[in-house]
Legacy VTK file of the C-alpha trace (Angstrom):
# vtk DataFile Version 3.0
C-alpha trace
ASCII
DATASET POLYDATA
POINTS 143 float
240.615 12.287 68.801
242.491 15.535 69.067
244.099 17.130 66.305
246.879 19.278 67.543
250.401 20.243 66.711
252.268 16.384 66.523
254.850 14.782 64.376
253.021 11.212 64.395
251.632 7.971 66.266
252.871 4.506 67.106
250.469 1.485 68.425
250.943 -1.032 70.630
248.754 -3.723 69.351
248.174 -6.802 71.471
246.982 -10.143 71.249
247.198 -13.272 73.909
249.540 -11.053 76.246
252.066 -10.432 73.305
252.445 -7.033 71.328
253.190 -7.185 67.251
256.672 -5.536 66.742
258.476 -5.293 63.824
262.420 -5.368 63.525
263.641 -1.924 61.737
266.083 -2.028 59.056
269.538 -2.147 59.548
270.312 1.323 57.535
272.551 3.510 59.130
270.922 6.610 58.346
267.856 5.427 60.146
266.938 6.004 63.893
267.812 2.862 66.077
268.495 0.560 63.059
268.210 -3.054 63.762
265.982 -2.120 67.239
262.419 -3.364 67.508
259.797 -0.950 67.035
255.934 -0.346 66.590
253.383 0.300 63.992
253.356 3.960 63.673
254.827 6.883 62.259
254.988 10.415 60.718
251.635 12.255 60.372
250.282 13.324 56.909
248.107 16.554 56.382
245.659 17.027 59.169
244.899 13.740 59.789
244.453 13.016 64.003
246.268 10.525 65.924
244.034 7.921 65.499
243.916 8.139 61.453
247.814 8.540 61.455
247.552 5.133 63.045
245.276 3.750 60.780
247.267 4.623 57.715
250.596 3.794 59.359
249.385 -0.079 60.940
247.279 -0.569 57.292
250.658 0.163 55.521
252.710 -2.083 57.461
250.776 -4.495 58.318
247.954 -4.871 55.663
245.424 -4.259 58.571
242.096 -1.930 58.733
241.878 -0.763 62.079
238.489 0.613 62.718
239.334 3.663 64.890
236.460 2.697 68.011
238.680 0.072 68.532
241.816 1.885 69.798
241.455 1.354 73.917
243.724 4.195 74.753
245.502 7.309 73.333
247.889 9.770 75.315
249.947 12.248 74.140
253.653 12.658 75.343
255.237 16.023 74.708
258.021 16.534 72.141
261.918 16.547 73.170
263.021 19.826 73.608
260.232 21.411 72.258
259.704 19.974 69.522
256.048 18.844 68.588
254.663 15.536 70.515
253.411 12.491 69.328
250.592 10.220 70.480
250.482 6.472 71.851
247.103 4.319 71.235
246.707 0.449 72.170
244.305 -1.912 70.511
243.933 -5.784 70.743
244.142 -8.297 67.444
242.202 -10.757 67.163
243.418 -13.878 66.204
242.235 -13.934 62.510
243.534 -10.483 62.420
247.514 -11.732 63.505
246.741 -14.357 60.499
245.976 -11.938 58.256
248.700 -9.448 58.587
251.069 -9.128 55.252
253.992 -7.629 56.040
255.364 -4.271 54.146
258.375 -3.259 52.578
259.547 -1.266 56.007
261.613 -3.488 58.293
262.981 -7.081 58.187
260.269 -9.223 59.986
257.971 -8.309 62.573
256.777 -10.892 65.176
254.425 -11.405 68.506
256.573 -10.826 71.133
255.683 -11.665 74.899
255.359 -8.285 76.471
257.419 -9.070 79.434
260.226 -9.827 77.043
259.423 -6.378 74.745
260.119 -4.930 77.696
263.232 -6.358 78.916
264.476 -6.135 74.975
268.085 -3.752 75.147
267.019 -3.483 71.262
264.060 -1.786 71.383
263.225 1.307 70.591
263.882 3.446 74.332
261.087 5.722 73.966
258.308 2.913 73.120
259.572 0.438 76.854
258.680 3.677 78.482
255.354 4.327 77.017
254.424 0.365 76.737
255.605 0.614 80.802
253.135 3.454 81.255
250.282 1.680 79.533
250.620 -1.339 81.583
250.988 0.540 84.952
248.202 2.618 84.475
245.942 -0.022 82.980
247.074 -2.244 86.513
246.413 0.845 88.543
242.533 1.328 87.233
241.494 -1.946 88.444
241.776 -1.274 91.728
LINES 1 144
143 0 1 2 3 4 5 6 7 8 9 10 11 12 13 14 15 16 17 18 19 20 21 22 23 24 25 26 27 28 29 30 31 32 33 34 35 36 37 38 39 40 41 42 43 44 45 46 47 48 49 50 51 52 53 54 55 56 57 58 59 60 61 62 63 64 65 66 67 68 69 70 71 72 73 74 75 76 77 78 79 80 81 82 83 84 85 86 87 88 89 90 91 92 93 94 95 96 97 98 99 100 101 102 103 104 105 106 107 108 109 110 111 112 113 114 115 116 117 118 119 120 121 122 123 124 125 126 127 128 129 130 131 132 133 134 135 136 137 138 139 140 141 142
């Protein structure tokens, strides 16, 4: 995966028609506190998108990721300039969802249906839009 100028990575990580979210903190100095986000974050050194997400979903969630199994991974551009980030999907397996141990970032996290991610007013804006692109170009290929 490509290693360009970007601040970091989030994952949308499905299982069973759900996507694992995680409830941010409610700290006020933090972006969207108390919204529903997903694994991801800032990126460290050189690493590319798909070993910032690897890092970032092992730290959370106490999940190793192999990186062949990330389906997708598109970069958006930064706002204003600013340096962009990248957006990968991968499915869990059940024993995976089992096996997650939550970290010290956030107050739960959960399965939720994607339909209802989607509808969610407290979720991070940024991540509908992306999740919405996903799906709708995912729907488009089959035809």
């Amino acid at each position: 995966m490509l290693a360009d100028d970007y601040h970091g990575a989030k994952a949308a990580l499905f299982n069973r028609g759900r996507v694992l979210a995680y409830l941010r903190d409610q700290k006020p100095d933090i972006p969207f506190p108390g919204f529903w986000d997903l694994p991801g974050g800032g990126r460290e050194g050189n690493e590319d998108p798909a070993a910032c997400a690897q890092r970032e979903i092992e730290e959370e969630f106490g999940l190793s990721l192999p990186r062949e199994r990330f389906l997708t991974c598109r970069r958006y551009e930064g706002i204003a300039g600013g340096a962009g980030s990248y957006f990968l999907t991968a499915d869990l397996e059940d024993a995976e969802v089992e096996a997650i141990r939550f970290g010290d970032e956030g107050q739960r996290w959960a399965l939720l249906d994607v339909t209802v991610f989607l509808g969610d007013l407290l979720v991070v804006p940024a991540l509908k839009m992306r999740l919405g692109d996903h799906l709708y170009s995912a729907e488009r290929s089959l035809d």
